[in-house]
C-alpha positions as CSV (number, residue, x, y, z in Angstrom):
1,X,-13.7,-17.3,-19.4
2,X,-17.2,-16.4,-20.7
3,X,-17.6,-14.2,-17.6
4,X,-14.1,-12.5,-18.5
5,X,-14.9,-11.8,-22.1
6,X,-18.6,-10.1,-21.4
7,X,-16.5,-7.9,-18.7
8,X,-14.4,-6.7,-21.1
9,X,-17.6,-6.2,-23.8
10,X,-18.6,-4.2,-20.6
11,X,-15.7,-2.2,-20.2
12,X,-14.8,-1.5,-24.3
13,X,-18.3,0.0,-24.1
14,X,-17.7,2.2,-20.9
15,X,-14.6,3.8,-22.6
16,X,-17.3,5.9,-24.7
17,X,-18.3,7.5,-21.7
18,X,-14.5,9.1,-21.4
19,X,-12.8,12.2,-22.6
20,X,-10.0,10.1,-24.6
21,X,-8.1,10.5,-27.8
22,X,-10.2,8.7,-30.4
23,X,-12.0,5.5,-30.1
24,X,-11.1,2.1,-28.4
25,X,-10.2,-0.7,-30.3
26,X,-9.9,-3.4,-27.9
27,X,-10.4,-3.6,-24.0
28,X,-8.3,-6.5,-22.0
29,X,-7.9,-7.5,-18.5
30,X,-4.9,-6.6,-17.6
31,X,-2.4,-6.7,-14.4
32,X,-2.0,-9.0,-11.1
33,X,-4.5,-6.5,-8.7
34,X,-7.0,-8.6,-6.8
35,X,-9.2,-5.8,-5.6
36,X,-10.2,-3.8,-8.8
37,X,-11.1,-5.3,-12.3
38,X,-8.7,-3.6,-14.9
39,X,-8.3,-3.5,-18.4
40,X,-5.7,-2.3,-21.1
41,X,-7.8,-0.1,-22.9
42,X,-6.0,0.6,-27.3
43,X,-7.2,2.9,-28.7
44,X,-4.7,6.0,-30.5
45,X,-2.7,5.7,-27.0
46,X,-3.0,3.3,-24.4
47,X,-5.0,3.7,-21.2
48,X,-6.3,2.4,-18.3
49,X,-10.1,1.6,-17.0
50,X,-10.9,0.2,-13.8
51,X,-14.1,-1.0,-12.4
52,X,-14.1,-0.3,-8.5
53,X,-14.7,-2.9,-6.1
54,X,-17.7,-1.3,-4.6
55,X,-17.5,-4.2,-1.1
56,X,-14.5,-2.7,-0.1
57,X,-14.8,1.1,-1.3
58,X,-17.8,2.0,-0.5
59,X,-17.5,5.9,-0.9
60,X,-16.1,5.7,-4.5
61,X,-16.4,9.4,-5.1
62,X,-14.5,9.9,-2.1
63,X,-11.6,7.8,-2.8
64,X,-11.6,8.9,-6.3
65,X,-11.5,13.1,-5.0
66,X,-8.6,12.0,-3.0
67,X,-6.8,10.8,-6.4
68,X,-8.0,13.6,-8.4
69,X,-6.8,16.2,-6.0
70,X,-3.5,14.4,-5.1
71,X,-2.7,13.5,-8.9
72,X,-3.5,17.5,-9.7
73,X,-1.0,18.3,-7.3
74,X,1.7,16.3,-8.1
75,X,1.5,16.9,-11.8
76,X,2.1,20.6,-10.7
77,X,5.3,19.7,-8.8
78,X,6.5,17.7,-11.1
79,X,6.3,20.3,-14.1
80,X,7.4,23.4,-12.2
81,X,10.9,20.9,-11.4
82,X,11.3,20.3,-15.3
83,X,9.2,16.6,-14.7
84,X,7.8,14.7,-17.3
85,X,3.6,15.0,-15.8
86,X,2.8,12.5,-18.2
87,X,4.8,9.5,-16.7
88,X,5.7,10.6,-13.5
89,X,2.1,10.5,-11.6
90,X,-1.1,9.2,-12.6
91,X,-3.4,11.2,-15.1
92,X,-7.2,10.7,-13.9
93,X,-9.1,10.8,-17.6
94,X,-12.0,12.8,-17.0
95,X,-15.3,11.2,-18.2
96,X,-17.8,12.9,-20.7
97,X,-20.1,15.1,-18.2
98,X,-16.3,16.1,-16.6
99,X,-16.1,13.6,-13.2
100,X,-13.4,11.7,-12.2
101,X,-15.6,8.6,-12.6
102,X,-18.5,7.3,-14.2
103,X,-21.9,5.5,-12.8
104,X,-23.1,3.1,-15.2
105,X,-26.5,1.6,-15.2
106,X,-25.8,-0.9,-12.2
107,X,-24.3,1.7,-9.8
108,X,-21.0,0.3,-11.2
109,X,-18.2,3.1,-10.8
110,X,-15.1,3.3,-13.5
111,X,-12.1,5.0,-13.4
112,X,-9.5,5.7,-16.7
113,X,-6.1,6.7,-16.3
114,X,-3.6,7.5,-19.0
115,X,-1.1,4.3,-19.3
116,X,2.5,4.7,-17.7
117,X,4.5,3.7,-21.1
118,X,8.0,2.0,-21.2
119,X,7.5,1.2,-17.7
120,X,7.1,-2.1,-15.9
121,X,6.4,-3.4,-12.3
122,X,7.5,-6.0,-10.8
123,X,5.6,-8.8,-8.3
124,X,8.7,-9.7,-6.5
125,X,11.9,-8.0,-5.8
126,X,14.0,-9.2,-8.7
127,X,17.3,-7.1,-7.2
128,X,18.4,-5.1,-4.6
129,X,18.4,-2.0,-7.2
130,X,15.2,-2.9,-7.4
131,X,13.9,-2.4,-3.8
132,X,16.4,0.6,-3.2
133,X,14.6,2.5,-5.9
134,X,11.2,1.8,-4.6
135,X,12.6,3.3,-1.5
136,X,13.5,6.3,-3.6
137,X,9.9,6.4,-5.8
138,X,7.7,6.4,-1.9
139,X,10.4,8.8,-0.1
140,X,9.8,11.1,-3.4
141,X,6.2,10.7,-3.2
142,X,6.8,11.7,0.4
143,X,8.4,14.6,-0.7
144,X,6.4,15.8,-2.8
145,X,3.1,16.1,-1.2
146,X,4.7,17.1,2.2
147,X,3.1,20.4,1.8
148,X,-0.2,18.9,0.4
149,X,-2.9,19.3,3.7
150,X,-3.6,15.7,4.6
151,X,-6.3,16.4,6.5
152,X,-8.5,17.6,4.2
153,X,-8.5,14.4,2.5
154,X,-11.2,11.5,2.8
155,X,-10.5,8.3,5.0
156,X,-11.2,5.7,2.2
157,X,-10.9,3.1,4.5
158,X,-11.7,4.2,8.0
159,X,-9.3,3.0,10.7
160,X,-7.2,1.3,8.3
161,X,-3.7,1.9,10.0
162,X,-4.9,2.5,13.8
163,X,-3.4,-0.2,15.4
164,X,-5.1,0.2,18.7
165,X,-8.3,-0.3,17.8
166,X,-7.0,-3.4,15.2
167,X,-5.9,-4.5,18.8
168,X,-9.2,-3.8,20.5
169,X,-10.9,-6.0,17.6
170,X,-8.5,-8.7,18.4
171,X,-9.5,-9.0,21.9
172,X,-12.8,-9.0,21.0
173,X,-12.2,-12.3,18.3
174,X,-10.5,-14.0,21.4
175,X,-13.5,-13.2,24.0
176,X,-16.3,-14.3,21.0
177,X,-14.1,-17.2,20.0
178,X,-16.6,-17.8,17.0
179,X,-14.9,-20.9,15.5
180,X,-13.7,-22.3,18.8
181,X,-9.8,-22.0,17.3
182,X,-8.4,-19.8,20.2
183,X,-7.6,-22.7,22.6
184,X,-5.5,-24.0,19.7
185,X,-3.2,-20.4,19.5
186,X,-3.1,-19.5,23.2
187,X,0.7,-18.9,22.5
188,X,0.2,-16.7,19.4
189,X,-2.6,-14.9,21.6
190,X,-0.3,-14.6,24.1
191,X,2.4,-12.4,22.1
192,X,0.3,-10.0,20.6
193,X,-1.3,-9.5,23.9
194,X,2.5,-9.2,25.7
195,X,3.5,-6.1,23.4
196,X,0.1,-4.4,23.5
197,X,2.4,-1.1,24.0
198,X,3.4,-1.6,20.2
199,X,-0.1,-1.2,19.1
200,X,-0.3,2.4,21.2
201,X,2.9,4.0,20.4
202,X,2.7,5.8,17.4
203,X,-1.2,6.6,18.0
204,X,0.0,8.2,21.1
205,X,3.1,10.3,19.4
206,X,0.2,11.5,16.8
207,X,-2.0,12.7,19.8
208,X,1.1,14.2,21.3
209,X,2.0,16.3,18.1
210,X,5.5,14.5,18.4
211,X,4.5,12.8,14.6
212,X,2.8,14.8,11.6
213,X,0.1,13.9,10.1
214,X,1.3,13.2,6.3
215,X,-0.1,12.1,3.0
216,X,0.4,8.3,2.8
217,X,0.3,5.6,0.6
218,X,-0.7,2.8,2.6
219,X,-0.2,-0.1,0.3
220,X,4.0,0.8,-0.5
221,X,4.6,-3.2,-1.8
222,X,7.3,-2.7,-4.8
223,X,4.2,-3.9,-7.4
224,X,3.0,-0.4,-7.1
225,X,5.9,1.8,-8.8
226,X,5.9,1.8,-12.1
227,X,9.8,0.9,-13.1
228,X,11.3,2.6,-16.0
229,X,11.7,0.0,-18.8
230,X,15.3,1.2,-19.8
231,X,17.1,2.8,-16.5
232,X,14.8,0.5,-14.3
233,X,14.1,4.0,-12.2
234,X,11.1,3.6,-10.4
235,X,9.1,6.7,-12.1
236,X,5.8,6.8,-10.6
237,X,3.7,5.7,-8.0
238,X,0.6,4.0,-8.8
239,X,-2.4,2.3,-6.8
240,X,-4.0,5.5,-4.6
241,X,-7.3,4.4,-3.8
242,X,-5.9,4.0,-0.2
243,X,-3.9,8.0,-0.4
244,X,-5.0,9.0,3.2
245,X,-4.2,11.0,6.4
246,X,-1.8,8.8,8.1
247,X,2.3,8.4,9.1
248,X,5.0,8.3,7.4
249,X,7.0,5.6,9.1
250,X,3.8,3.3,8.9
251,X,4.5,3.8,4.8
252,X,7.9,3.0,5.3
253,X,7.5,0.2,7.8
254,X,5.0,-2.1,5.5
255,X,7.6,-1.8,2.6
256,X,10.0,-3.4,5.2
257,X,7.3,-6.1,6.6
258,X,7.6,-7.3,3.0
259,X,10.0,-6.1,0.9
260,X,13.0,-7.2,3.5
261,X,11.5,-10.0,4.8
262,X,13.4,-13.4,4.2
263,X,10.6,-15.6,3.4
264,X,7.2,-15.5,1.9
265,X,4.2,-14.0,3.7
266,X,2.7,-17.5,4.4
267,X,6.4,-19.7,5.0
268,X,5.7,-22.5,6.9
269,X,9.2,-22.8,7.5
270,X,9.8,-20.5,10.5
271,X,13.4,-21.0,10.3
272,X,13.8,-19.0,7.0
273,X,11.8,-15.8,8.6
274,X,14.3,-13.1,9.1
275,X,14.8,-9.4,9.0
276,X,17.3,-8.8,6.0
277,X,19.6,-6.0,7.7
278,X,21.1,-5.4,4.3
279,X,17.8,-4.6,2.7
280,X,16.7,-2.8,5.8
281,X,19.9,-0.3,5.5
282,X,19.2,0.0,1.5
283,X,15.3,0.9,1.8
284,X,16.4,3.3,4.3
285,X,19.2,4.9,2.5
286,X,16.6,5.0,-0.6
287,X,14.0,6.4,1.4
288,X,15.4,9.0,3.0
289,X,17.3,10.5,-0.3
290,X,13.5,10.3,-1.8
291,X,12.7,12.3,1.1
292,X,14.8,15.2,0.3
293,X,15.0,16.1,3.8
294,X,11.2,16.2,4.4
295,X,10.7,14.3,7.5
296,X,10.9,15.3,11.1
297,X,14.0,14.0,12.9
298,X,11.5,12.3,15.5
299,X,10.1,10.7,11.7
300,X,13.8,9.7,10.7
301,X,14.1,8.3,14.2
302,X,10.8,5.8,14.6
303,X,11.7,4.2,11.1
304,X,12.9,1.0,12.7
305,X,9.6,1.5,14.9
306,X,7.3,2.3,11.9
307,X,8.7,-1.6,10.8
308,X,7.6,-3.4,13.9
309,X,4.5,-1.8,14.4
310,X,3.1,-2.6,11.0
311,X,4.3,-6.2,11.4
312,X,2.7,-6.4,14.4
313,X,-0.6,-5.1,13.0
314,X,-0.4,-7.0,10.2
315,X,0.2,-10.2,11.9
316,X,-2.6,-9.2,14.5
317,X,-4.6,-8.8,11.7
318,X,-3.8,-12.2,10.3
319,X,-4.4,-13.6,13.5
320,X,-8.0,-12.0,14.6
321,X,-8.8,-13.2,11.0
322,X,-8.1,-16.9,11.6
323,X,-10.0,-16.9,14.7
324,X,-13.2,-15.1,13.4
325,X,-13.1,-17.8,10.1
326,X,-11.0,-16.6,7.9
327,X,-14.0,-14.0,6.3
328,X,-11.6,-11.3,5.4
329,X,-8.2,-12.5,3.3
330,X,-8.0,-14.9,0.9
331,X,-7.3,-18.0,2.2
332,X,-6.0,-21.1,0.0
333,X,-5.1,-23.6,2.5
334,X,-6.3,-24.6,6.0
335,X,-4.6,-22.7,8.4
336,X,-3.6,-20.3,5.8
337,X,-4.1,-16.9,8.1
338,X,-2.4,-18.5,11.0
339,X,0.7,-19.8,8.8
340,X,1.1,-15.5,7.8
341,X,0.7,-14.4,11.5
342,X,3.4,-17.0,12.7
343,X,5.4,-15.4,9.8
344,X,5.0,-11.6,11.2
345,X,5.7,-12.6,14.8
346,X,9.0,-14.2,13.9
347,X,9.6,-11.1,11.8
348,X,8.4,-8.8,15.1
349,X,10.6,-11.4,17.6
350,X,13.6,-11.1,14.6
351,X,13.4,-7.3,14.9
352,X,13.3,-7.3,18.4
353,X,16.9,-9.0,18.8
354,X,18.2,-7.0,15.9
355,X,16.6,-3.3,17.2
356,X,19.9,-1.5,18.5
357,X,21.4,-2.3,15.1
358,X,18.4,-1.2,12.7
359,X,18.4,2.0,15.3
360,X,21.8,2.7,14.8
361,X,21.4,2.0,10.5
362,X,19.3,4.8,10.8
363,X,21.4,6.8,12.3
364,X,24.5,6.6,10.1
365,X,22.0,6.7,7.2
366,X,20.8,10.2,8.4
367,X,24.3,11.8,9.2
């Protein structure tokens, strides 16, 4: 508690160092993130300040140029289609000498953004309206920026969504073996190391020139759309620090990993683990109409792949963490990594017996 109220001492006195209206009243933590500290700035209009987790960005004028140049380009889509700039894309508050950030004392960086008003966003999917306009927020955001040149963008977080080497680091946690756990999980070993093909295939279609190269989100869990309060329209997408280079179907795959999974990320409980075909077919139809027509029809065809390969990686991932000692996620019980990679290979296995269906979902959805 003491720690919490000099933070926010801290941040009320960084707001000085930004370009906003007035002069801050208050600043409070604020929000469920676990990565960033953040704080509801009062002052004549909301904002937002941010202190950025330095361990895991460690180029924070990188990530932060991403935001400023994707921010300054959706704002100008958005008010040449009539938009409302203000609420339908973050605003990066510029600080004092005119960056996009500001370097305290202690190397500490900060980041303001105009608050979203009358908007919400939600922890768990509360309906199915609710994940279908999610679907329609990240297919928009999609759309958007699909003429925005991805490749001139910074790799916050390199290797982040190349599953073949997340693959090659798993091997490498079974050879070392550092905790001596792998002769306890030779069957969970096993079926990563049986559909090794799913950690190559859409590296290889990118090589090819079969997929583009896109702007993506990275992190598309429902938490990070900002829901309007009155028509519960999800308005605008929040949460860039990970905006990179990347695919579109591995955007649209981790909101199916999570939002359409049966069960919580860490069920015990395989027997509830399922891939919800219903929410499958709404995120899809959501998706695409966000889309506008945007994607590739080799894009609008590896959706139901873009789904098993980020549960795959991400179970892979939970996996190599439990037999390197848990350093990476947050663990809260013992056993707590291998419980959520259990969970993503009965999501993978589920998909599996289910994959001429979500193939042919896709296809009426695009008709």
């Amino acid at each position: 508690m003491e720690r919490q109220m000099e933070l926010e001492k801290q941040a009320l006195a960084v707001t000085k160092e930004f370009q906003i209206t007035g002069s801050a009243k208050s600043a409070a933590g604020y929000g469920s993130g676990h990565i960033n500290d953040t704080f509801l700035v009062k002052a004549e209009k909301p904002y937002i300040l941010q202190r950025m987790n330095r361990s895991i960005f460690i180029h924070p004028e990188e990530v932060m140029e991403n935001i400023l140049g994707v921010t300054s380009f959706l704002k100008e889509k958005i008010e040449k289609a009539g938009g409302d700039s203000s609420r339908e894309t973050l605003n990066v508050i510029l600080s004092k000498d005119g960056k996009s950030f500001y370097r305290d004392a202690a190397g500490e960086y900060w980041r303001m953004y105009n608050m979203v008003e009358d908007a919400v966003s939600f922890d768990r999917v509360e309906s199915e309206q609710d994940f279908y306009e999610s679907a329609v927020a990240f297919g928009n955001f999609q759309q958007l920026l699909s003429d925005y040149p991805a490749e001139t963008l910074h790799e916050t977080i390199p290797g982040f969504h190349d599953t073949q080497a997340r693959y090659r680091t798993f091997l490498k946690a079974v050879e070392e073996d550092t905790c001596g756990r792998a002769a306890k999980v030779q069957e969970e070993i096993a079926f990563f190391k049986e559909r090794e093909e799913v950690s190559q295939v859409l590296g290889k279609m990118l090589a090819e020139g079969k997929l583009p190269l896109r702007v993506t989100h990275n992190d598309t869990k429902l938490n990070n759309i900002m829901m309007d309060k009155r028509t519960r329209k999800g308005i605008c997408v929040i949460d860039l620090d990970t905006v990179m280079p990347g695919l579109s179907v591995n955007d649209f795959g981790d909101s199916i990993r999570f939002g359409a999974s049966t069960a919580d990320e860490d069920e015990r409980d395989l027997s509830k683990v399922s891939c919800d075909l219903h929410l499958f077919e709404l995120y899809v139809k959501g998706f695409l109409k966000g889309c506008g027509g945007r994607l590739t029809e080799t894009e609008i065809k590896m959706l139901p792949m873009g789904a098993k390969v980020m549960t795959y990686e991400c179970g892979m991932r939970f996996l190599t963490d439990y037999l390197q000692g848990d350093v990476y996620f947050k663990t809260h019980r013992e056993g707590h990594n291998l419980d959520r990679a259990r969970t993503q290979m009965k999501l993978v296995a589920d998909m599996e017996e289910k994959w001429s269906r979500m193939e042919q979902i896709v296809a009426e959805c695009f008709k």
